[in-house]
C-alpha positions in Angstrom: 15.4 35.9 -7.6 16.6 33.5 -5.1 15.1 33.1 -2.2 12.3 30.3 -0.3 9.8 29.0 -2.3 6.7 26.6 -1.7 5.5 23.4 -3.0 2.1 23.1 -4.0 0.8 20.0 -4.6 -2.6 18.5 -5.6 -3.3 14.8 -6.3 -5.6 13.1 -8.4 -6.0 9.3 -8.1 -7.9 7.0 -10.3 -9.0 3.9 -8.1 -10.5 0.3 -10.0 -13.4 -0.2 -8.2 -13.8 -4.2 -8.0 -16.3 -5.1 -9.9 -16.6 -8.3 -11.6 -18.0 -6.6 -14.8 -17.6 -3.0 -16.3 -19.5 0.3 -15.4 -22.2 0.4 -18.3 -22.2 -2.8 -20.0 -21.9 -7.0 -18.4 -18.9 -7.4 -20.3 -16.2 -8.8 -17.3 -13.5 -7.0 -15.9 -10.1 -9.1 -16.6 -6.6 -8.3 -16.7 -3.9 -10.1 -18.6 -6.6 -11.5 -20.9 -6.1 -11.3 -24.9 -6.6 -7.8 -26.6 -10.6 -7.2 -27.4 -11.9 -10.2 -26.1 -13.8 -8.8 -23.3 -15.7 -6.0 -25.3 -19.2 -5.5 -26.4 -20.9 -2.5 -28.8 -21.1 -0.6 -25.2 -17.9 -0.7 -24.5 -16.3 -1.0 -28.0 -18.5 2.4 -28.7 -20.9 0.6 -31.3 -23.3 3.0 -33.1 -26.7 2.9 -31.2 -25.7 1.2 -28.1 -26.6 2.0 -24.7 -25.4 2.1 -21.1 -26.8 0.9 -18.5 -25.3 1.5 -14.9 -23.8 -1.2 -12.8 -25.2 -1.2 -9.4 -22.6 -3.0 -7.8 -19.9 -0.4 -8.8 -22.3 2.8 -7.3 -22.5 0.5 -4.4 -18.9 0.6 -3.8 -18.4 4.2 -5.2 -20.3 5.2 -2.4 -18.6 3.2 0.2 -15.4 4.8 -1.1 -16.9 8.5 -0.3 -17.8 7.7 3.1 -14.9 5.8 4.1 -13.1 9.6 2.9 -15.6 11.5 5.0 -17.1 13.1 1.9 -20.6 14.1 1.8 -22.7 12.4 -0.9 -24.8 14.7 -2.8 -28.6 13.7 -3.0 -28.4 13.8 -6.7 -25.7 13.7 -9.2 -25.0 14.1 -13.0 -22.9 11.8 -15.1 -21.5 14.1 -18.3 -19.7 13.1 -21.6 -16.0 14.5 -21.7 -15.0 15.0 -25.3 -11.7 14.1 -26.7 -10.3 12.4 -29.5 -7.9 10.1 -28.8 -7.2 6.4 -30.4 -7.8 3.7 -27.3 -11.5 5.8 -26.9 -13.7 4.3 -29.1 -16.9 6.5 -28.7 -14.9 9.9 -29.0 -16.0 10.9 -25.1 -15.3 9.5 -21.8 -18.8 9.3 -19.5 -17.8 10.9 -16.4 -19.1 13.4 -13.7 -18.4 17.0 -14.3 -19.9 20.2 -12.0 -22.5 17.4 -10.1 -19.9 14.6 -8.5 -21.2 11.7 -6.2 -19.2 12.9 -3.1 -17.3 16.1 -2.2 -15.6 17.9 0.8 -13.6 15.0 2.4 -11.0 14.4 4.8 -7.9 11.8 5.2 -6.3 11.4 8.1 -2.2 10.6 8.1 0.8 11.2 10.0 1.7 14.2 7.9 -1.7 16.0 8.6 -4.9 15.7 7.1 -5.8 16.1 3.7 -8.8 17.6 2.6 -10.8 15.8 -0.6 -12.3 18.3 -3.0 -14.7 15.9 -5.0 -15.2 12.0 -5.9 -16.7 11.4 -9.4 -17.2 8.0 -11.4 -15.8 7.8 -14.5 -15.3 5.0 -16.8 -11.4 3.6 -17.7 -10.3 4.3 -21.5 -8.7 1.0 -23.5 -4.7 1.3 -23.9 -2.7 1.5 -27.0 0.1 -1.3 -28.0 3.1 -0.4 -29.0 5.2 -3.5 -30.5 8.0 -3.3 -33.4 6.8 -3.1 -36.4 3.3 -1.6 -35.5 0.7 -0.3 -32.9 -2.4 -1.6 -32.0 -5.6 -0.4 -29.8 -6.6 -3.1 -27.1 -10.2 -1.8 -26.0 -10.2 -4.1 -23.3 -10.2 -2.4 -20.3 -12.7 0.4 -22.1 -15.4 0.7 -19.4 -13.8 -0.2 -16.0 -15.5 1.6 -13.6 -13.4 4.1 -11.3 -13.4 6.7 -9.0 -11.6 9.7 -9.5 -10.3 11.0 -6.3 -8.9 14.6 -6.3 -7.6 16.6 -3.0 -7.7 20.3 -2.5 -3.8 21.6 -3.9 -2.5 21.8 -0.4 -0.4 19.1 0.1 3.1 20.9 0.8 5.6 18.1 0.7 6.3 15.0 -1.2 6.2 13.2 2.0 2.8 14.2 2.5 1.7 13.0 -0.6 3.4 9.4 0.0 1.8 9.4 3.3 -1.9 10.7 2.0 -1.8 7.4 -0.7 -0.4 4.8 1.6 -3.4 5.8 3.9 -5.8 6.2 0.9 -4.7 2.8 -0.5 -5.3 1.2 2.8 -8.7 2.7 3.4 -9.9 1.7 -0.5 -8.6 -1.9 0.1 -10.4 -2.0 4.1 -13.2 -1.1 2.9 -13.7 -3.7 -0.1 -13.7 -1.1 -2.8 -10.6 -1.6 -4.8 -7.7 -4.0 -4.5 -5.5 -1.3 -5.4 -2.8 -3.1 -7.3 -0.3 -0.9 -8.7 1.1 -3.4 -10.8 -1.8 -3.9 -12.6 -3.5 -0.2 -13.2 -5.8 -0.9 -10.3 -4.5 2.9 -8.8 -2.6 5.6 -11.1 -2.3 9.3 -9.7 -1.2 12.2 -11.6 0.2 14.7 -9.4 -0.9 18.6 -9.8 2.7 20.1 -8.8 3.4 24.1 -8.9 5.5 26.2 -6.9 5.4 29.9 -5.2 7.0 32.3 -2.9 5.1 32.3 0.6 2.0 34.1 0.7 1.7 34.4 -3.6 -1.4 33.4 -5.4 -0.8 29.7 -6.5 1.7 29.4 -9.1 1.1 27.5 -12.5 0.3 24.1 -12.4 2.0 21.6 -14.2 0.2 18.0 -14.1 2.8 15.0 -14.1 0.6 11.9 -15.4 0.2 8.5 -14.7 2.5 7.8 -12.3 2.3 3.5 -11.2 4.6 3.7 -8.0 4.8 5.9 -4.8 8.5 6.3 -5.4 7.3 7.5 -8.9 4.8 10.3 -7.7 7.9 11.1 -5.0 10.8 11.4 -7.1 8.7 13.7 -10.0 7.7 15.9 -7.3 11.0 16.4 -6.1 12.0 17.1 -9.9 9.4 19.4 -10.8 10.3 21.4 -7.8 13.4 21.9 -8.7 13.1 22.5 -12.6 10.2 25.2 -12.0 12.7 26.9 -9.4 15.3 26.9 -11.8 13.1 28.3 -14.0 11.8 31.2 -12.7 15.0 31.8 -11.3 16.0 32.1 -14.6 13.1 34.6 -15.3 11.8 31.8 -17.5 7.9 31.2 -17.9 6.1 28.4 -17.3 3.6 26.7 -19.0 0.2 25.0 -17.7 1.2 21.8 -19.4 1.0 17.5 -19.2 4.5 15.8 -18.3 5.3 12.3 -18.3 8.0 10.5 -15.8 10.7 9.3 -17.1 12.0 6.6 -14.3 15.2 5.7 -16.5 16.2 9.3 -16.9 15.2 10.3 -13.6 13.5 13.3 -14.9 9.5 14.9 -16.2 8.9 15.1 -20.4 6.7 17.3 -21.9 3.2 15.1 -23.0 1.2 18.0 -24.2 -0.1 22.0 -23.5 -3.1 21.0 -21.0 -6.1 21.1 -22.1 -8.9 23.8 -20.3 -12.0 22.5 -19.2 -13.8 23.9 -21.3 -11.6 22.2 -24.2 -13.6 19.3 -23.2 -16.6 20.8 -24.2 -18.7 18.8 -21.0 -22.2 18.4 -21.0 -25.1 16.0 -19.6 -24.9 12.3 -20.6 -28.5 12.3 -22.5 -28.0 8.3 -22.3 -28.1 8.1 -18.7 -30.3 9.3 -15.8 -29.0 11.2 -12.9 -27.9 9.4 -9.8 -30.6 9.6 -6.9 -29.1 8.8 -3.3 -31.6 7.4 -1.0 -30.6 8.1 3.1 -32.2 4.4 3.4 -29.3 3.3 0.8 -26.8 5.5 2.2 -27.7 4.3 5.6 -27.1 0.0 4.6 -24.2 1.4 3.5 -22.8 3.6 5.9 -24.0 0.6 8.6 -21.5 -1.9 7.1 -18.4 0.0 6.6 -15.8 -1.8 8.3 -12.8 -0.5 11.3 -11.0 1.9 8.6 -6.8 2.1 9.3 -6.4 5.0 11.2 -8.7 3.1 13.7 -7.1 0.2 13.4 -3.7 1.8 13.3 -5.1 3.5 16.8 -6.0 0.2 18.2 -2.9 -1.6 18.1 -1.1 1.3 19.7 -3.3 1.6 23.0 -4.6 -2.0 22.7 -1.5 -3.6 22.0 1.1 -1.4 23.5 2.5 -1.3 19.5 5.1 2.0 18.8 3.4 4.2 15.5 5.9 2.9 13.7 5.4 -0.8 14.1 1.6 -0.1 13.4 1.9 1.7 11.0 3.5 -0.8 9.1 0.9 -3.3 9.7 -2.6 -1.5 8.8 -0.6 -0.1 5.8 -1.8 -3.4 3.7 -5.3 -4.7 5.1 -3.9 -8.6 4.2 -1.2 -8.0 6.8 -3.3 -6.2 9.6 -5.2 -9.5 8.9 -2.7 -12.0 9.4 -1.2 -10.3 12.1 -4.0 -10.5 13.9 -4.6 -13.9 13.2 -1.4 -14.8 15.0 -2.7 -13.1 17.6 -5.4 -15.6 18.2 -2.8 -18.2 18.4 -0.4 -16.5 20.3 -2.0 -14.7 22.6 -2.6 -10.7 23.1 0.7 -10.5 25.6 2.7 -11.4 22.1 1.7 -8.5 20.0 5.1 -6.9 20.3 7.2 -10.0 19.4 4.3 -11.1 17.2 4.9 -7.2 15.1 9.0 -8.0 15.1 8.6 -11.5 13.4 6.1 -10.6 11.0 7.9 -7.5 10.1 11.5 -9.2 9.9 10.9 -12.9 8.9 7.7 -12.9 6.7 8.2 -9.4 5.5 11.9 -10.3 4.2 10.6 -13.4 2.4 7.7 -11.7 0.9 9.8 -9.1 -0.8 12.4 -11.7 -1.4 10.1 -13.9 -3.4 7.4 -11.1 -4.7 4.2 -12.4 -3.6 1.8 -11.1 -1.5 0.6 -11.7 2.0 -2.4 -14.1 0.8 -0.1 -16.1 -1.1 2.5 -16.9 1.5 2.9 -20.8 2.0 3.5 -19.8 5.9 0.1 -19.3 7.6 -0.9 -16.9 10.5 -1.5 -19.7 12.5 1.6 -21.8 11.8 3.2 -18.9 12.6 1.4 -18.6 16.2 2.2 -22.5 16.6 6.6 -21.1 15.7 6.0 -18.3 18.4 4.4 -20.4 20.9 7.3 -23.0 20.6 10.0 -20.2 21.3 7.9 -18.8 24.0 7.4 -22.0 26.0 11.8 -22.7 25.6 11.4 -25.5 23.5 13.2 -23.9 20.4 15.5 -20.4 20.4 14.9 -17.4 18.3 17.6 -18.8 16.6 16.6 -21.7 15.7 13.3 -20.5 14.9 14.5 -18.5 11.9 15.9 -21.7 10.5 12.7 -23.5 11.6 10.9 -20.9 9.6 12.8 -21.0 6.4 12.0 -24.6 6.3 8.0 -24.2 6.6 8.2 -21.7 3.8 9.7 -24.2 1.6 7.7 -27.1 2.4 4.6 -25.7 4.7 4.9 -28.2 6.8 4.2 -27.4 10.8 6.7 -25.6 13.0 6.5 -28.6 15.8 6.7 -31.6 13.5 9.7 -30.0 11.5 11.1 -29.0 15.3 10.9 -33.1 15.6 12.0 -33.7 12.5 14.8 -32.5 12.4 16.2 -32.8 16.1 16.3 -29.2 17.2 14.4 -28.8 20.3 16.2 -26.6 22.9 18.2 -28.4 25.1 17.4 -27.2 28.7 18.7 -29.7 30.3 21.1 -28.5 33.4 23.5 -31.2 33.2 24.0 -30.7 29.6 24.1 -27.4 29.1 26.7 -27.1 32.3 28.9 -29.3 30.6 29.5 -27.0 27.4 29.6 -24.0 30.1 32.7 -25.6 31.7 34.5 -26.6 28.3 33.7 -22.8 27.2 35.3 -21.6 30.8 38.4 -23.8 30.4 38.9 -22.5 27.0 38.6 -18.9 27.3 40.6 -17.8 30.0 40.5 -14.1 29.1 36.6 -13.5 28.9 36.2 -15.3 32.4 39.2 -12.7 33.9 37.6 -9.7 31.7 34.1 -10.6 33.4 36.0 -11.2 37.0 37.0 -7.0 36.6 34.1 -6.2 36.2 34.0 -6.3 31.7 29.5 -7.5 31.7 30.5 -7.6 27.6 33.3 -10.3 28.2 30.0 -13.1 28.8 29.7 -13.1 24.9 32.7 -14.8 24.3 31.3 -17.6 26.6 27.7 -17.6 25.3 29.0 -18.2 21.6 31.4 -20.6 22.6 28.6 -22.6 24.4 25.8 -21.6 21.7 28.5 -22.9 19.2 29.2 -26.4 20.6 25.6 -27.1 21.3 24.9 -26.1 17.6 22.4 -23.6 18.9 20.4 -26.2 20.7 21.4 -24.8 23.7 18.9 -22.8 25.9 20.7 -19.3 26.4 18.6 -17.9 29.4 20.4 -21.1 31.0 23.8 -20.6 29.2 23.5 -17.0 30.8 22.6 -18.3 34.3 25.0 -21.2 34.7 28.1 -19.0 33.3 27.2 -16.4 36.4 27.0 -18.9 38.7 30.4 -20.7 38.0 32.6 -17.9 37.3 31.0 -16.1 40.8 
């Protein structure tokens, strides 16, 4: 029964819209904070208490939808999904059902376009607690608004998938409706994964569940294709079913048989109206949404002369699009290339060295500009630049005072810098009859010799010129 086979694969992400307070009550949304301190009989599931919608979190719902090129239904249905579970307090989750906010969408990526099937609001369980010697229920983030984003099952390789969130993530955090912090719950996705031979009916589905990382939802993909090949390969049968990934074993567990839809037993929220659209609303809203990143990404390619790769890399987080661009005020347009190398090599490598975020970096954009401008004009060498820059991240201080400072402005002077040329000639004899037959390579002897005796300092477009010159 060997043979190809094809992945299916269908995504559902849940997205934290931010809110400063939760979907149906003013209790605020916090993370980190003490269990139960920010609940309320709304959100704790008190006996005659009732919702009432948060404007704010439609607002941005909406915004969501549009940025995904979804069409937003006129009037939707908010519905009580039944389960029994410990960290849901009322017994039933209020989310949408067969009448969502926003359906038949598109994303945009390098892997292809995705198509959205639906958009719904939905309200965020609590968590359970799990410490020795007993478990707890924490019902604090009961009540967080989100949207539930869920694509068509035609996503066809784990790539794609990676390449459908990183766009997603960007759009959601562009457009003001989620800071999409993995770390702390702001986006999960299950992933919807089955397999089939080419041209078959889709195969049985098999959802892998909260999954906190990209490298997560890629590395259960790639299992699950391979232990449902194996499987039928084996003649085996597989199950609709709920499996958890297990990042230390590198491999899916079964969670539970999955439940049907109707095992949910859905029906209209009595406690809440539906949702009524307005085209004035939608309009306001449509009117302020801001340059998404595929635009953006678009931009800095034909604007800026960037490669897709370098661009790519920027509008993928909206905070570094930002302070690239920033630089670019300093800096000048004509920079945007070495602008895109620096930020990419230098602040990127200290961001991931220390594990902050962009926002938090103790370099700004425009010290940064002030670093570039100092190479550009030959006052300071890449070189020297790096070091300049390891110093403003320690102390924040600016590029041009620490340049001062510290005594390492580039020395162009011709006099100078001829001097260490001629001790470098007189003391490799070899490179200078290597570069007399012709070897170009043999001048890198000569450069680091010179580069080395100046301590750097030494200006090596000069270097270059004046070692021509004399050995001609």
């Amino acid at each position: 029964m060997s043979g190809t086979w094809e992945l299916v694969i269908g995504l559902e992400t849940h997205v934290q819209l931010a809110t400063r307070s939760k979907l149906f009550c003013p209790c605020p949304v916090l993370f980190g904070s003490e269990a139960n301190t920010s609940i309320c009989p709304v959100c704790s599931g008190q006996p005659g208490s009732l919702p009432v919608l948060n404007r704010r979190a439609i607002e941005l719902a909406f915004r969501g939808g549009l940025a995904l090129e979804c069409r937003l239904v006129e009037r939707s249905i908010f519905a009580r999904k039944n389960y029994f579970y410990p960290d849901l307090p009322k017994g039933y989750q209020i989310s949408q059902y067969d009448r969502p906010f926003a359906e038949d969408g598109t994303l945009k990526t390098d892997e292809g376009p995705v198509r959205i099937e639906r958009v719904h609001l939905e309200e965020d369980a609590g968590k359970l607690v799990h410490e020795a010697g007993f478990s707890g229920v924490d019902l604090g983030r009961a009540g967080t608004p989100l949207i539930e984003i869920v694509t068509r099952p035609e996503i066809v390789s784990p790539e794609q998938a990676i390449a459908y969130l990183t766009r997603l993530k960007a759009t959601m955090q562009y457009c003001g409706v989620s800071n999409c912090d993995m770390e702390k719950g702001e986006l999960r996705c299950d992933a919807n994964v089955s397999i089939r031979r080419p041209g078959d009916p889709l195969g049985t589905k098999v959802e892998v569940k909260n999954l906190n990382s990209f490298k997560a939802v890629k590395d259960s993909i790639v299992y699950e294709f391979s232990r449902q090949r194996r499987a039928l390969e084996a003649n085996e049968k597989l199950f609709q079913e709920t499996r958890l990934w297990d990042t230390d074993a590198g491999r899916t567990r079964t969670m539970r048989v999955k439940e049907a839809e109707h095992d949910y037993r859905y029906f209209p929220d009595p406690d809440l109206v539906p949702l009524e659209a307005t085209e004035k609303w939608l309009y306001s809203i449509r009117a302020n949404l801001p340059e998404l990143p595929g635009a953006r990404r678009d931009r800095f390619m034909s604007k800026l002369g960037l490669t897709a790769y370098d661009a790519d890399v920027l509008v993928a987080e909206k905070p570094l699009a930002d302070y690239f661009e920033e630089v670019l005020v300093g800096a000048g347009k004509e920079s945007a290339k070495t602008a895109s190398n620096w930020i990419q090599s230098e602040l990127l490598g200290k961001l991931n060295e220390t594990g902050i975020s962009v926002d938090e970096s103790p370099v700004t954009a425009a010290q940064t500009a002030e670093l570039l401008g100092l190479v550009a004009s030959g006052r300071i060498s890449g070189k020297i630049a790096k070091e300049v820059f390891t110093k403003m991240w320690d102390c924040g201080r600016s590029p041009a005072a620490l340049v001062s400072e510290l005594g390492l402005a580039q020395v162009s002077d011709k006099g100078q810098v001829g001097v260490w040329v001629d001790q470098a000639i007189a003391e490799n004899p070899k490179a200078v009859e290597d570069m007399k037959a012709g070897n170009g390579k043999a001048i890198g002897a000569l450069v680091g010799s010179v580069m080395k005796k100046s301590k750097g300092k030494a200006n090596p477009g000069l270097v270059n010129q004046l070692i021509q010159e004399k050995i001609a």
